[in-house]
N, C-alpha and C positions, 0 to 999 in steps of 0.2 A: 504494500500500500504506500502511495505516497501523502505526505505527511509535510505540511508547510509549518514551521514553528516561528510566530511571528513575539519579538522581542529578547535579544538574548544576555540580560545579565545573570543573576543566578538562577532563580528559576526554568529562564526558558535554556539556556546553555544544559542546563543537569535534562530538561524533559527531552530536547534535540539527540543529544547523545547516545540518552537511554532508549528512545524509541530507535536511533541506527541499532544500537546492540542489541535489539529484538527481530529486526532482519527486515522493519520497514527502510524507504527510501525516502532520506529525510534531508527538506530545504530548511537552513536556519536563517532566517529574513532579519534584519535590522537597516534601521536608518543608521546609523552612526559607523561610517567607514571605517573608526579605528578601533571598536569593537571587532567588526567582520573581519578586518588584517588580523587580529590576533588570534581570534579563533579558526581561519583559513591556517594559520600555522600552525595549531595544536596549543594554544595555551587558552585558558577561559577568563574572563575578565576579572576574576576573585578566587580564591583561593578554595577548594573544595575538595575535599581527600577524595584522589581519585579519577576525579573530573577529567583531567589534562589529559589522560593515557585511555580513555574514554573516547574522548572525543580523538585525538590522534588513531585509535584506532578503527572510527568510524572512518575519519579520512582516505586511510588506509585502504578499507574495503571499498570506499566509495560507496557506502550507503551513504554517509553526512559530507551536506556542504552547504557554504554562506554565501550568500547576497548580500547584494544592497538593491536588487531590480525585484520589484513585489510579482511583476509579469511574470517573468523566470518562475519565483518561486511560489505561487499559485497556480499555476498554469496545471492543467489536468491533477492536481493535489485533490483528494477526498475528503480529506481534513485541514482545517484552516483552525492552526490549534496559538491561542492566544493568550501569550504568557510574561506582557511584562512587570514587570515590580514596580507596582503603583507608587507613586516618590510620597512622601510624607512628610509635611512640615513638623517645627518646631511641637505647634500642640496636637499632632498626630492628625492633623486633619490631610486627607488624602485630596490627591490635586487629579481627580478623578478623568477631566477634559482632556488632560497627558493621554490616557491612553485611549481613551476614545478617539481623539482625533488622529492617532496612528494605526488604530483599528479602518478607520472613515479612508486613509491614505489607499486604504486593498479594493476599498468596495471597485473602483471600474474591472476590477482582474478577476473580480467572483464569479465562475461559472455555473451555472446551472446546474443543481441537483447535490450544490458541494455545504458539506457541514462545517460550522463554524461552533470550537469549544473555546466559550470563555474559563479561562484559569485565574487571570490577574486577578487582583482582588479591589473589586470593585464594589457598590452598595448593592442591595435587592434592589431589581427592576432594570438592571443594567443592562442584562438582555434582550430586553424586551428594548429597550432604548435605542440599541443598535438596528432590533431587527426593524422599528419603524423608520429608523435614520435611513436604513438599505430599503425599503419597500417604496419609501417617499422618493427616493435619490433612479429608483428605477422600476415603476410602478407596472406592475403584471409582463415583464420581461424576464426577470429570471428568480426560479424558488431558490434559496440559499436560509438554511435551516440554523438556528441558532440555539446554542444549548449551552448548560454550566456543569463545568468540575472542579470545583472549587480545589485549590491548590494544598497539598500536603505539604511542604517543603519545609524541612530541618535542617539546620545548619549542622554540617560534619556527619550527617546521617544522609543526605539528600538521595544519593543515588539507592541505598538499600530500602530504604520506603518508595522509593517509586520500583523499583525494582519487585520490591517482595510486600506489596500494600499490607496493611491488616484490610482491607478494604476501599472499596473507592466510591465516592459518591456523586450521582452522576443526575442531571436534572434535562431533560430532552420536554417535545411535544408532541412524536412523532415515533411509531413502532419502527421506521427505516433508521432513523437516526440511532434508536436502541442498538440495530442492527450493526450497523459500521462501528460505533465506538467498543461492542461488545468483540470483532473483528481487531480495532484497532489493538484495544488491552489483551486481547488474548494471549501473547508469548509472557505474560506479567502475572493476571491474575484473571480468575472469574467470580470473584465478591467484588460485586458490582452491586450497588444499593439505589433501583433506579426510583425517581421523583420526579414533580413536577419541576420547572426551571425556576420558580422563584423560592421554591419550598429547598433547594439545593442552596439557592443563594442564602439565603434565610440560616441554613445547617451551618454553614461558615462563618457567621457571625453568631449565632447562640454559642457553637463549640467553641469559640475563642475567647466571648464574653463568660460562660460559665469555666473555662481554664482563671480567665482574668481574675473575675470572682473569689476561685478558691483562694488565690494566692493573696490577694488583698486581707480573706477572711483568719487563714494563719497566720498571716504579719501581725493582726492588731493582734490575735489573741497572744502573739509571741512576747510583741512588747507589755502588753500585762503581764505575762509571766513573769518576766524579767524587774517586773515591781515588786511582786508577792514572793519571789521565792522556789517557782515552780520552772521546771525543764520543759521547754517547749517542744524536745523531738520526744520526749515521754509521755504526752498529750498527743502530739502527732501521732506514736504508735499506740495511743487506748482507741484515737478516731478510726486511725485504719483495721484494727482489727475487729470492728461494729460492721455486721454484715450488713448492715442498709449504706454502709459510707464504702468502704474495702481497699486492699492495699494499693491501688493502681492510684489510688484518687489523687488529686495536684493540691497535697496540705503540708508541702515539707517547707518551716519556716525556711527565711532566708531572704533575701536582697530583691528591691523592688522589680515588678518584669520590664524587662528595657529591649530597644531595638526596634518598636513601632509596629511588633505583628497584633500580639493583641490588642493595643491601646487604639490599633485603626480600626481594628471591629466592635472594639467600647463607640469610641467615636463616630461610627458608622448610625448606630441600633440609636445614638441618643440623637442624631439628624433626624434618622427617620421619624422618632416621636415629636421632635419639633416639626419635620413636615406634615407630618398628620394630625398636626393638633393633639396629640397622644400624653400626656404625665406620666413620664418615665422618671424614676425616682433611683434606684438600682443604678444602673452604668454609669448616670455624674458622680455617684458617691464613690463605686469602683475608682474612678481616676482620681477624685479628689484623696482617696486615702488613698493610692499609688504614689503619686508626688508628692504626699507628706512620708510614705516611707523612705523616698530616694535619701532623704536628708540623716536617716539614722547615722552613718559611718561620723557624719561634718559634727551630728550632737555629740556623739559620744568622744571624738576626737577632742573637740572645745571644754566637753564638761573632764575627760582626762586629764588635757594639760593648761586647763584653765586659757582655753582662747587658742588659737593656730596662729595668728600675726609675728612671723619672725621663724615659726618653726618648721624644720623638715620631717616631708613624710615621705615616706618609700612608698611606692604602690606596687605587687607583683602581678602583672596582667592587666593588659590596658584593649585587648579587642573583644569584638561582644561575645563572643563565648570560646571556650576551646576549641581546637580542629580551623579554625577559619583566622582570616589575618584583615576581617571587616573591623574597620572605626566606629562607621556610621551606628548614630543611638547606643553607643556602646555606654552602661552606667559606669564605667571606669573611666572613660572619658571627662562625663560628666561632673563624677567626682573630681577628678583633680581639677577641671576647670572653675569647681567651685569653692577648693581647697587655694587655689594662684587668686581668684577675686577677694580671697579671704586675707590675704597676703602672707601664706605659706608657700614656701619650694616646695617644689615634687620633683623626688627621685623615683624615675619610672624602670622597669626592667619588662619585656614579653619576647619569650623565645621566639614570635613571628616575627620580628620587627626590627630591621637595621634603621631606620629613617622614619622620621617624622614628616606629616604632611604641614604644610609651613603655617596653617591655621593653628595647629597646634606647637610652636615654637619654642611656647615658655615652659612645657614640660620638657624634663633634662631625661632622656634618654639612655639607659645605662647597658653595657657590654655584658653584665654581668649580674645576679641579685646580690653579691656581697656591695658590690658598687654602687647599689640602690642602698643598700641598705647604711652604708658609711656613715658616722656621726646624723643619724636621723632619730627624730624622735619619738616616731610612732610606725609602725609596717601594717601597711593595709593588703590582705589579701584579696584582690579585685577578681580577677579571671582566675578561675579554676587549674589553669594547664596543669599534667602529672608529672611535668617537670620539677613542679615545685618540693615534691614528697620527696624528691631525692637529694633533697639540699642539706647541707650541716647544719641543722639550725645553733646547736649550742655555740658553734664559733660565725654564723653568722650573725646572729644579737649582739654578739660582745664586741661587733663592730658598732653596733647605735648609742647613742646618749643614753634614752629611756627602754627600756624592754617594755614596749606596749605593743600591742598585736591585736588589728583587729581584724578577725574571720567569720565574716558575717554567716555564712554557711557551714563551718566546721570543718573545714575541707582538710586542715592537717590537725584538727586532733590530737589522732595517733601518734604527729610526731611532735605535737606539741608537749603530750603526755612524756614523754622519752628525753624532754630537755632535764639534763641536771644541775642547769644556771640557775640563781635564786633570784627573786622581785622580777619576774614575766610574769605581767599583767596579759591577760587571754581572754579579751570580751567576742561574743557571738551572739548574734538574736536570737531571742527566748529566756537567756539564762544568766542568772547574777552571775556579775563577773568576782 
């Protein structure tokens, strides 16, 4: 089948790739020519385990290749599969016309009879938007079916979830179009969860909003703990072992959600009730208590050493999650930016990262985490990497001023537990320090 994947930065790069190594014949379509050069040579625009030797080995067989011509790469395509990462402002509100209007750029190339899946992440009713945008733009001339599969995509896991789904959720109008995408997915999976097209769109923003939710709802109860006396992953495991709540569920205290996936589907659900006239109450308070938890690391830093002005913190891990070498929304970011407004140095250290993007200038850079950690006065552990479990800690503290350590998550514990240096202060959400 051929198979047109229009927009390729992570998203649409990780679904191009995977669909060549299921033995479709796949066009990767982007406007941006210096996108297209890089991935015509085998490198993807972001860093993705994986990824790179994926698509070099699509190339290879000559099942994947890029454009920049939409003719080319619609041209006798079955699927017109539309994948790019909707860009997000500052308060997560999504710049939705981006990708519509790159969508709108294909409509003269649409042939007759060809399905178009929305993946981006767009609000409810998006489809339907398009398909009156294309019905208006060329009225009883050609049927082009429009449908939603809202996007799985995991940073550092991307290709094995689309790869190997727990399932895939799919929203058509049309028993044909059931037909081709149940064709398309087949070398992947047959849990296919089929819906109507806005009731799909609809699944993507509740699963996101109730992920959001949880995480909001063990933060606050974490930081009560953290008054009283109580272990907040001790609570975490009475919840999860209540068979109406169960262990999968998303209640493990810890550091606010960042990166803009679910805060655009908060933001999404709480337009839609301002468009409908609807009082939604639920998703402002979700965000409002999200961005009063980002600031936990900044209170507990100020109330440690009485104020940050003057003082150095190390931070280990500055991109948004482990596996991936992305800035963008990254809370460790943010942190130190709001660590240097406070007028503290940051000594930063991430095994992905030789250079700094020059917006972020004033954070110093470090070769090493003993180098981060030099005469500083507090180490914050930001990004996860497992690089970090393997460090010395006892002689990398005894290079800081103060042995203060904050681990918002717990993440080295084990080997905090194994220091035999004495006055390491060890604060984590949930749990007196």
């Amino acid at each position: 089948m051929k198979v047109c994947v229009v927009g390729l930065w992570h998203l649409g790069s990780v679904t191009a790739a995977c669909l060549s190594s299921g033995g479709h014949q796949v066009y990767g379509l982007d406007f941006d020519a210096q996108v297209i050069d890089g991935l015509s040579q085998g490198k993807a625009p972001l860093f993705e385990p994986g990824l790179d030797e994926l698509v070099q080995k699509g190339i290879q067989a000559q099942t994947l290749r890029f454009t920049t011509d939409p003719e080319l790469a619609a041209r006798d395509a079955a699927v017109i599969w539309l994948t790019y990462d909707t860009p997000v402002d500052e308060d997560d509100r999504a710049d939705v016309d981006y990708v519509i209007e790159r969508m709108s750029r294909l409509f003269p190339y649409l042939q007759n009879g060809q399905e178009v899946l929305v993946s981006s992440q767009l609000p409810a009713g998006s489809c339907r938007r398009l398909q009156e945008m294309f019905e208006k733009a060329y009225p009883n001339q050609k049927t082009v079916g429009f449908s939603c599969s809202p996007e799985n995509l995991r940073l550092g896991k991307a290709i094995s979830v689309f790869t190997q789904p727990d399932r895939v959720v799919i929203g058509t109008r049309t028993e044909k179009s059931q037909a081709v995408f149940k064709e398309l997915l087949s070398p992947f999976t047959d849990r296919i969860e089929w819906m109507g097209v806005e009731s799909a769109e609809m699944t993507k923003h509740a699963l996101n909003a109730f992920l959001a939710t949880s995480v909001t709802f063990i933060n606050e109860i974490a930081v009560l703990c953290e008054q009283v006396g109580a272990d907040a992953k001790e609570v975490e495991r009475g919840l999860k072992t209540e068979a109406r709540i169960g262990p999968k569920a998303y209640l493990g205290p810890g550091g606010a959600f960042a990166g803009g996936t679910l805060a655009r589907d908060i933001a999404f659900l709480s337009q839609l009730g301002e468009k409908y006239q609807q009082p939604i109450h639920i998703f402002p308070a979700v965000k409002a208590s999200n961005d009063a938890h980002k600031l936990w690391h900044l209170r507990h830093l100020e109330k440690s050493l009485g104020g940050v002005r003057g003082k150095t913190i190390a931070v280990w891990g500055l991109t948004y999650k482990p596996g991936t070498n992305t800035l963008r929304r990254s809370s460790a970011i943010e942190l130190c930016q709001s660590l240097l407004a406070q007028g503290a140095k940051v000594q930063a250290h991430d095994p992905s990262l030789k250079t700094l993007p020059g917006e972020f200038s004033e954070i110093q850079l470090c070769a090493s985490v003993d180098e981060a950690a030099q005469n500083a006065d507090a180490l914050v552990i930001a990004t996860e990497w497992p690089d970090y479990k393997n460090v010395r800690l006892n002689e990398t503290l005894q290079k800081m001023n103060n042995f203060l350590v904050l681990d918002a998550n717990r993440f080295l514990a084990h080997e905090i537990s194994s220091v035999t240096m004495e006055g390491v202060k060890y604060i984590t959400i949930g749990k007196s320090s």
